[in-house]
OpenMM code with the backbone's topology and positions (N, CA, C; nanometers):
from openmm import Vec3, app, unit

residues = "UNK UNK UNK UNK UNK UNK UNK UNK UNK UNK UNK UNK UNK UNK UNK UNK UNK UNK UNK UNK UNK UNK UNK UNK UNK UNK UNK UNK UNK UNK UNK UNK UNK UNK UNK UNK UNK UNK UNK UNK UNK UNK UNK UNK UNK UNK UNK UNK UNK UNK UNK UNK UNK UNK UNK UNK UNK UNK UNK UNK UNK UNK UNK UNK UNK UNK UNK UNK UNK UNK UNK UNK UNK UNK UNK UNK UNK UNK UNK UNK UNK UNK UNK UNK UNK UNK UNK UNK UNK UNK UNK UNK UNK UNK UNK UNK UNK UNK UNK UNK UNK UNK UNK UNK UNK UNK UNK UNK UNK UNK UNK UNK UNK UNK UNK UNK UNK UNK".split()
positions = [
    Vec3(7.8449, -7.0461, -2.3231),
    Vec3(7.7710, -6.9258, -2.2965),
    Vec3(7.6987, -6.9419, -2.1634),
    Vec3(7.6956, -6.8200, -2.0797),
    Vec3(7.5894, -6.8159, -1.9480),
    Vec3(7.4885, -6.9100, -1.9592),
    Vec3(7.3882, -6.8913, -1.9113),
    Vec3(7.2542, -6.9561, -1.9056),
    Vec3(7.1724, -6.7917, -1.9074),
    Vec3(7.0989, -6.8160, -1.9810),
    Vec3(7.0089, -6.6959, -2.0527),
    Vec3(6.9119, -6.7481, -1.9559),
    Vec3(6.8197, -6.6079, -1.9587),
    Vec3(6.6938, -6.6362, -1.9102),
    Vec3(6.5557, -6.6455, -1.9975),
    Vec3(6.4828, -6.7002, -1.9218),
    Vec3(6.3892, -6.8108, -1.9719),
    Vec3(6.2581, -6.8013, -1.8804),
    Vec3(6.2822, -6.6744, -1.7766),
    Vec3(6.1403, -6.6691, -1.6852),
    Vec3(6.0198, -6.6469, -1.7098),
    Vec3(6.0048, -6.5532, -1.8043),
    Vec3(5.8428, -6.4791, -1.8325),
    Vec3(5.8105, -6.5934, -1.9420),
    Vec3(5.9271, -6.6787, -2.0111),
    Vec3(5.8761, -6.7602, -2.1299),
    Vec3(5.8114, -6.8561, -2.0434),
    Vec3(5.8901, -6.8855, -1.9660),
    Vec3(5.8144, -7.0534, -1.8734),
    Vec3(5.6660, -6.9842, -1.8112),
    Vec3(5.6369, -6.8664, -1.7674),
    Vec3(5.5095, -6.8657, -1.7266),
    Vec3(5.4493, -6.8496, -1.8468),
    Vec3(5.4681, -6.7202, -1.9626),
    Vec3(5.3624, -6.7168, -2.0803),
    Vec3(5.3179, -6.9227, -2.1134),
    Vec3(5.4347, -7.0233, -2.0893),
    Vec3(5.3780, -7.1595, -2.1614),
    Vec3(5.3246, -7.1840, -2.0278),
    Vec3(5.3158, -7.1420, -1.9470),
    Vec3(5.2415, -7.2174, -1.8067),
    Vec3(5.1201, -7.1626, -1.8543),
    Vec3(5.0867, -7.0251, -1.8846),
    Vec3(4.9799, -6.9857, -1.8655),
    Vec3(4.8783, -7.0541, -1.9949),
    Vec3(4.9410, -7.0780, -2.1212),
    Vec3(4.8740, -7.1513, -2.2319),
    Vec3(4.8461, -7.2751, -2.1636),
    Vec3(4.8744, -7.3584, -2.0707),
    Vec3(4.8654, -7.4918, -2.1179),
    Vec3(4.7229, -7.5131, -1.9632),
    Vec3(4.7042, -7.3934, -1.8858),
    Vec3(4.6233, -7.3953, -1.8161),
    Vec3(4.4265, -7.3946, -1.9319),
    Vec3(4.3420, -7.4790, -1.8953),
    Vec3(4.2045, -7.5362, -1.9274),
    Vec3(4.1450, -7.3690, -1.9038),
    Vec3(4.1323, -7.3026, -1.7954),
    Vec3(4.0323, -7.2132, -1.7998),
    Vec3(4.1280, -7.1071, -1.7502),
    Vec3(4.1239, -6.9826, -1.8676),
    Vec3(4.1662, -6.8489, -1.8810),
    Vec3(4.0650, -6.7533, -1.9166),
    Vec3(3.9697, -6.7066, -1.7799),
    Vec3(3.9037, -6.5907, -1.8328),
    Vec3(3.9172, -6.4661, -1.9044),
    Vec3(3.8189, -6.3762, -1.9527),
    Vec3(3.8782, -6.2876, -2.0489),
    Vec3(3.8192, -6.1925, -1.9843),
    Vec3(3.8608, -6.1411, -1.8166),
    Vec3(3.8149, -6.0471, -1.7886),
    Vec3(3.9183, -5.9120, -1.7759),
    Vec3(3.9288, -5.7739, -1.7456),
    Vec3(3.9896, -5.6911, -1.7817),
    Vec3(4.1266, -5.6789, -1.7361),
    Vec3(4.1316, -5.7527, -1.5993),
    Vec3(4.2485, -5.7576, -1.4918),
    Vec3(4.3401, -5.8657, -1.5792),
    Vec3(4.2888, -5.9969, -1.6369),
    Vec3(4.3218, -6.1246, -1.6648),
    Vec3(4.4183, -6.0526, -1.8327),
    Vec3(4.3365, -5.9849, -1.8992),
    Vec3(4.3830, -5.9217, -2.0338),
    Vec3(4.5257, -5.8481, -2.0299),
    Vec3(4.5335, -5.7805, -1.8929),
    Vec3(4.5577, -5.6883, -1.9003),
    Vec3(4.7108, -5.7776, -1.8501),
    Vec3(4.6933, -5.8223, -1.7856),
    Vec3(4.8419, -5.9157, -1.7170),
    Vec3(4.8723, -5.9885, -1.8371),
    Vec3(4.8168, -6.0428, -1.9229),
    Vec3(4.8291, -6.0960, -2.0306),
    Vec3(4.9370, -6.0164, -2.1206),
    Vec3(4.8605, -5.8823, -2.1566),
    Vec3(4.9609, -5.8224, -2.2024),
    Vec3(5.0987, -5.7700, -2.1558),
    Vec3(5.1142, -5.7307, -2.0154),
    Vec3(5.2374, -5.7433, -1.9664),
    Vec3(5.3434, -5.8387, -1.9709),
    Vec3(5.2589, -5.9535, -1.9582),
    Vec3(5.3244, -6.0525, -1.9515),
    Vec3(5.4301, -6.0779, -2.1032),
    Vec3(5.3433, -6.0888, -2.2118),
    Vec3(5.3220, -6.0480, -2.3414),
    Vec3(5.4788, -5.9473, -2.3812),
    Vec3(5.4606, -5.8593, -2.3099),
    Vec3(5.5662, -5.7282, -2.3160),
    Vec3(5.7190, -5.7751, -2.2473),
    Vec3(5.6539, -5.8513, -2.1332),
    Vec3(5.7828, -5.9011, -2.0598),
    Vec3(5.8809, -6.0283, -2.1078),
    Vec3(5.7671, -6.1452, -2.2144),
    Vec3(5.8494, -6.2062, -2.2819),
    Vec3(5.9322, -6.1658, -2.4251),
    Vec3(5.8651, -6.0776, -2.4960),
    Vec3(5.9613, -5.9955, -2.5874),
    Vec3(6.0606, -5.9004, -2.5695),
    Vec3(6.0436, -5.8549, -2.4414),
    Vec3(6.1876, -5.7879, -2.3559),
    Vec3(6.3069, -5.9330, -2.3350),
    Vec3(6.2203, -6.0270, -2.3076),
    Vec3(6.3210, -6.0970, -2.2447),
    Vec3(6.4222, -6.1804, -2.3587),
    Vec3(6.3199, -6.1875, -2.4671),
    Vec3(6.3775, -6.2653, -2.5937),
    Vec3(6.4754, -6.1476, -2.6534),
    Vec3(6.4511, -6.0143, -2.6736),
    Vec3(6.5580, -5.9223, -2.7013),
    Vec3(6.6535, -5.8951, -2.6214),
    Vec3(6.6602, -5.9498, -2.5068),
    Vec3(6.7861, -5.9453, -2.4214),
    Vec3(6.8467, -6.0738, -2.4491),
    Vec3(6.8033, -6.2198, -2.4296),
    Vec3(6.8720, -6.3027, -2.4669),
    Vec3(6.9424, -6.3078, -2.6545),
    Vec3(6.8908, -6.2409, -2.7116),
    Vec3(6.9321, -6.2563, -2.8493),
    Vec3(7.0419, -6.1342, -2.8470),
    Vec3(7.0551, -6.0320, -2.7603),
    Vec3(7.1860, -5.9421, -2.7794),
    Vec3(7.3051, -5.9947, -2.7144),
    Vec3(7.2488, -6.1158, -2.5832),
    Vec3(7.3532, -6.1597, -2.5407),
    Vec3(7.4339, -6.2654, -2.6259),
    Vec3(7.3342, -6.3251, -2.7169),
    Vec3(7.4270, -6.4744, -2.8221),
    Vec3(7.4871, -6.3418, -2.8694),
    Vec3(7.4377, -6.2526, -2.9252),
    Vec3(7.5448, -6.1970, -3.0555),
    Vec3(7.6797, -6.1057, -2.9743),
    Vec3(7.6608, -6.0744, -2.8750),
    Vec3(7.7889, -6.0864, -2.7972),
    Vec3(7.8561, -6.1421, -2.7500),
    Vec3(7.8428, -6.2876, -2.7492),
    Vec3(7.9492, -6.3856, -2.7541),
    Vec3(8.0079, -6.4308, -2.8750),
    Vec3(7.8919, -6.4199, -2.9784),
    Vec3(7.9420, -6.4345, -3.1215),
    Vec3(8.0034, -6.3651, -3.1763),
    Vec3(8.0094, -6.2260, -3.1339),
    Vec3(8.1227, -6.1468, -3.2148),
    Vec3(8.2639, -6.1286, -3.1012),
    Vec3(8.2558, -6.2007, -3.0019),
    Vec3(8.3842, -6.1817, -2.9208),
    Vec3(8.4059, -6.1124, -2.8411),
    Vec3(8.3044, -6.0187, -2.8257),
    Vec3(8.2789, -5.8950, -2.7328),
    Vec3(8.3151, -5.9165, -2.5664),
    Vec3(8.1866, -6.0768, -2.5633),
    Vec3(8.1804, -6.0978, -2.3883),
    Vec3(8.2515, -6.2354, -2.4089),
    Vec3(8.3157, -6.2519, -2.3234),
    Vec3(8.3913, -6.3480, -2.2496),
    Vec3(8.4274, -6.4016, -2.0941),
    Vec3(8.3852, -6.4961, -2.0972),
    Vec3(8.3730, -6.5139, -1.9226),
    Vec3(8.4807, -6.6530, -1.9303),
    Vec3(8.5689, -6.6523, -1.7885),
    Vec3(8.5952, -6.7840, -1.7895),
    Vec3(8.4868, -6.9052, -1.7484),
    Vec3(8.5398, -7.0414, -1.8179),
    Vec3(8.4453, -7.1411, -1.7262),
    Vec3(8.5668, -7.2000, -1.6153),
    Vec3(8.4411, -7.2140, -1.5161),
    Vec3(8.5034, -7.2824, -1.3951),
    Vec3(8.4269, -7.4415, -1.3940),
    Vec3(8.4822, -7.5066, -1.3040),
    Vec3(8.3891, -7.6508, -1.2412),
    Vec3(8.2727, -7.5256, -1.1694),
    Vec3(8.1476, -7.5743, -1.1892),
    Vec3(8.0010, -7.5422, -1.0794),
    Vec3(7.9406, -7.4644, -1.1825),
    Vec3(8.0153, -7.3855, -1.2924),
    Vec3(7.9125, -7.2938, -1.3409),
    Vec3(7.8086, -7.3498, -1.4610),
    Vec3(7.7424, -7.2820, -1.4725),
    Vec3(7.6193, -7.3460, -1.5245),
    Vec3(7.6321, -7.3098, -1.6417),
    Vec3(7.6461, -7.3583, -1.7999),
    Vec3(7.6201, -7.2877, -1.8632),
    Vec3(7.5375, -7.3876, -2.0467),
    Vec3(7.5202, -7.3176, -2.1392),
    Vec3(7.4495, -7.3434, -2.2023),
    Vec3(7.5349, -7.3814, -2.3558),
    Vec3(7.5308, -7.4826, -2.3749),
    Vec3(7.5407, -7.5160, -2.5393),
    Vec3(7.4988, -7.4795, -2.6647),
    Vec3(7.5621, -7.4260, -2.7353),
    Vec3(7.4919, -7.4397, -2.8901),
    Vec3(7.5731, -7.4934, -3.0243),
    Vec3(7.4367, -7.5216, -3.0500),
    Vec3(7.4757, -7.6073, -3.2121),
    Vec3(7.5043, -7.4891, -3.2940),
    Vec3(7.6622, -7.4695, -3.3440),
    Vec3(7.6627, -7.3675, -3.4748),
    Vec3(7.6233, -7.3887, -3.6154),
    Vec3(7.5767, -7.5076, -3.6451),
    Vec3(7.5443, -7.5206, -3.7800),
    Vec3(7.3506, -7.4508, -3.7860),
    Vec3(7.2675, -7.5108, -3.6838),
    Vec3(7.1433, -7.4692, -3.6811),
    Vec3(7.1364, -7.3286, -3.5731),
    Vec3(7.2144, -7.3432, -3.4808),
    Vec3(7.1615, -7.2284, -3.3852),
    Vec3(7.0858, -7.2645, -3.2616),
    Vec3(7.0539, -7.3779, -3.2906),
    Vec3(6.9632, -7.4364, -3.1640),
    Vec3(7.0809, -7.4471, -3.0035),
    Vec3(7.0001, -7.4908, -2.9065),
    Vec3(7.0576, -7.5246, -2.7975),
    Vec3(7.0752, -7.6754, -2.7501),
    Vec3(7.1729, -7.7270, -2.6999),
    Vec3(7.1560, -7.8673, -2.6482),
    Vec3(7.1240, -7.8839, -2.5531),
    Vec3(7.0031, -7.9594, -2.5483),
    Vec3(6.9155, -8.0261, -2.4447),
    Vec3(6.9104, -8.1270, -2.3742),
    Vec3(6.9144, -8.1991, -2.2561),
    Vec3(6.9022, -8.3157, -2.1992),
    Vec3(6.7347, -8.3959, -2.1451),
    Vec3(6.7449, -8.5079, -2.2115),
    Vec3(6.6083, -8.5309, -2.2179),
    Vec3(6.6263, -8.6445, -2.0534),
    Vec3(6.4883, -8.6623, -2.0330),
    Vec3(6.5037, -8.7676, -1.9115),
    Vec3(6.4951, -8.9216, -1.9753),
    Vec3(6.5162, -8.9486, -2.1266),
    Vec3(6.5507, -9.0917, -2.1767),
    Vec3(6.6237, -9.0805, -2.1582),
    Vec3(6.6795, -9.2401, -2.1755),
    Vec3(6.7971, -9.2950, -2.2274),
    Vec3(6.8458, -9.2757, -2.3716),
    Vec3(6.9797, -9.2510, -2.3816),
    Vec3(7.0089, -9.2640, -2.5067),
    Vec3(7.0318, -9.3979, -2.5588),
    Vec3(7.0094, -9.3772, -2.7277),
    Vec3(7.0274, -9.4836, -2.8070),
    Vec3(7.1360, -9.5661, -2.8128),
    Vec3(7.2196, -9.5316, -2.8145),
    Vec3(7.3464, -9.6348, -2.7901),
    Vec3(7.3992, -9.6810, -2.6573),
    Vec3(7.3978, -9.5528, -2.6018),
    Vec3(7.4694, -9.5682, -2.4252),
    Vec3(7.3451, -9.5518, -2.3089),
    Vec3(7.3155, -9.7211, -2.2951),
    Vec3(7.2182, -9.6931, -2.1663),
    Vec3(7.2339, -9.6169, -2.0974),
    Vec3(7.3736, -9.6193, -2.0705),
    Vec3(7.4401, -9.5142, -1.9271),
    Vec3(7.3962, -9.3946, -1.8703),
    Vec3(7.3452, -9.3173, -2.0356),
    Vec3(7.3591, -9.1744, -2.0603),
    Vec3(7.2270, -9.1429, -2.0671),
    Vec3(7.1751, -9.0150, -2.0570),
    Vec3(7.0793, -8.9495, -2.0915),
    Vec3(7.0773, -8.9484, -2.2447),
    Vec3(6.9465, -8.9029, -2.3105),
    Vec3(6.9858, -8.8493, -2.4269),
    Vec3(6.9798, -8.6918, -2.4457),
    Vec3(7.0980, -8.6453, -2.5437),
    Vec3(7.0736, -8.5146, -2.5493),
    Vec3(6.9875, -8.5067, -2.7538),
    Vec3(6.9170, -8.3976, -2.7272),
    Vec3(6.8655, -8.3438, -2.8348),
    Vec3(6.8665, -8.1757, -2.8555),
    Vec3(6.8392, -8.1598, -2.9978),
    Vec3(6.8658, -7.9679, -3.0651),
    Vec3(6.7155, -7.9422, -3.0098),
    Vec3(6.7187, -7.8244, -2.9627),
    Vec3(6.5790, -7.7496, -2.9316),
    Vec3(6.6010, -7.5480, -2.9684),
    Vec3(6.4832, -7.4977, -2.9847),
    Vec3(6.4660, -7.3958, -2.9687),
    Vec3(6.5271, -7.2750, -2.8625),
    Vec3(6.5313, -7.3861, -2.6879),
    Vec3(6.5712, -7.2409, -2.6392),
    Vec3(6.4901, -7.2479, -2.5591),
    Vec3(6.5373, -7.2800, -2.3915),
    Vec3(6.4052, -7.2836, -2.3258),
    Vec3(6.4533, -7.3531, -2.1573),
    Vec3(6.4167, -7.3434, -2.0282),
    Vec3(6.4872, -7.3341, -1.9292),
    Vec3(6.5705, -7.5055, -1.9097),
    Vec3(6.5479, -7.5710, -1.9807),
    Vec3(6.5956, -7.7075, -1.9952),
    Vec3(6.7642, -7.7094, -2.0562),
    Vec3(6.7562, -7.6485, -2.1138),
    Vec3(6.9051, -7.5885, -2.2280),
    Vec3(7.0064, -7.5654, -2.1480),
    Vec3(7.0215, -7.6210, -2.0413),
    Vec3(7.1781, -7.5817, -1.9409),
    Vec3(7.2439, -7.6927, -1.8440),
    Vec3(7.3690, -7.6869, -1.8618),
    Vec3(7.4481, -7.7345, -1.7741),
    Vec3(7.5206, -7.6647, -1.7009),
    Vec3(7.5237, -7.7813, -1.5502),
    Vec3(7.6403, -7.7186, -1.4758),
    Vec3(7.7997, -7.8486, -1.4880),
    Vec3(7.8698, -7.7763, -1.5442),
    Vec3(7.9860, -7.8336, -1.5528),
    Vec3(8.0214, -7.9194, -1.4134),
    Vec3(8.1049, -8.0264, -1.3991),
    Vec3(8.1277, -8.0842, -1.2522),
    Vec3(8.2192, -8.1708, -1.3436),
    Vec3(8.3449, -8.2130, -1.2120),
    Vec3(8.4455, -8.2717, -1.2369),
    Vec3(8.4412, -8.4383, -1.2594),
    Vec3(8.4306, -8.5054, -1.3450),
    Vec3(8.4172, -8.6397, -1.3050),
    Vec3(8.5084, -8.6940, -1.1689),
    Vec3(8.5957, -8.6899, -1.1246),
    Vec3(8.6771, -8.7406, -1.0540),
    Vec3(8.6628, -8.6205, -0.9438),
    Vec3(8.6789, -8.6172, -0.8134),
    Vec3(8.6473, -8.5408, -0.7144),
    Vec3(8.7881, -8.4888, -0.6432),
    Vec3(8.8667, -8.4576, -0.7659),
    Vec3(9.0194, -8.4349, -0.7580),
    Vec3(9.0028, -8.2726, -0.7260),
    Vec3(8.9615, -8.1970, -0.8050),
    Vec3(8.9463, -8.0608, -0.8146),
    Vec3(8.8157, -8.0391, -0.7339),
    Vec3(8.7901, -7.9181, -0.6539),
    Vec3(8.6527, -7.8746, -0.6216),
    Vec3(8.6099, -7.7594, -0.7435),
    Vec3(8.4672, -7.7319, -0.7134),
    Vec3(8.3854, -7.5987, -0.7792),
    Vec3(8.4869, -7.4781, -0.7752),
    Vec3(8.4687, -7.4286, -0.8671),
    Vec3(8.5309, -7.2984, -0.8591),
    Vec3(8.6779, -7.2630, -0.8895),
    Vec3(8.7031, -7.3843, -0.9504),
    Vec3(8.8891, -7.4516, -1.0048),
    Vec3(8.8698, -7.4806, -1.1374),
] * unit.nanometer
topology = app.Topology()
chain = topology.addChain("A")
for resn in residues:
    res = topology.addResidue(resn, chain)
    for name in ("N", "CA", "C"):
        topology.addAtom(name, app.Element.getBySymbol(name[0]), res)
């Protein structure tokens, strides 16, 4: 699947994790937009899964494009953490998450036989 968007969510958690949020009328008031703009954005990403899930949208993948994993048994997305994984030093580890601008890959060729866009 594409890579969904994830913009107004990453500021609404920017804006929680900031120490001092006044409660003056201007500050409320962006709040609630903001507010409005992440439940727009979560009802657009949730019409787009169920249009890939029923077969509707279909895109090819190429090498370069970016796109996003999911687990069909839970629904979650696969994530890449900046550990190491447990078995294979080599590797990152991946883990199931919620859904959130971390949740994407860009495909690339191991071997530098093919370019982007092949």
């Amino acid at each position: 699947m594409p890579l969904l968007n994830y913009d107004s969510s990453e500021a609404g958690s920017e804006l929680k994790r900031r120490n001092s949020f006044s409660s003056n009328k201007l500050e409320r008031a962006s709040r609630e937009m903001l507010d409005m703009r992440i439940a727009q954005e979560t009802q657009q990403n949730i019409s787009a899964v169920k249009k890939y899930q029923t077969g509707r949208a279909h895109t090819p993948v190429l090498y370069g494009h970016i796109v996003q994993l999911r687990h069909v048994g839970t629904g979650k997305w696969l994530q890449g953490d900046n550990y190491t994984a447990d078995r294979e030093r080599d590797c990152l580890r991946l883990t199931l998450s919620e859904g959130n601008e971390h949740c994407h890959f860009r495909l690339m060729p191991r071997f530098r036989i093919r370019r982007e866009g092949r």
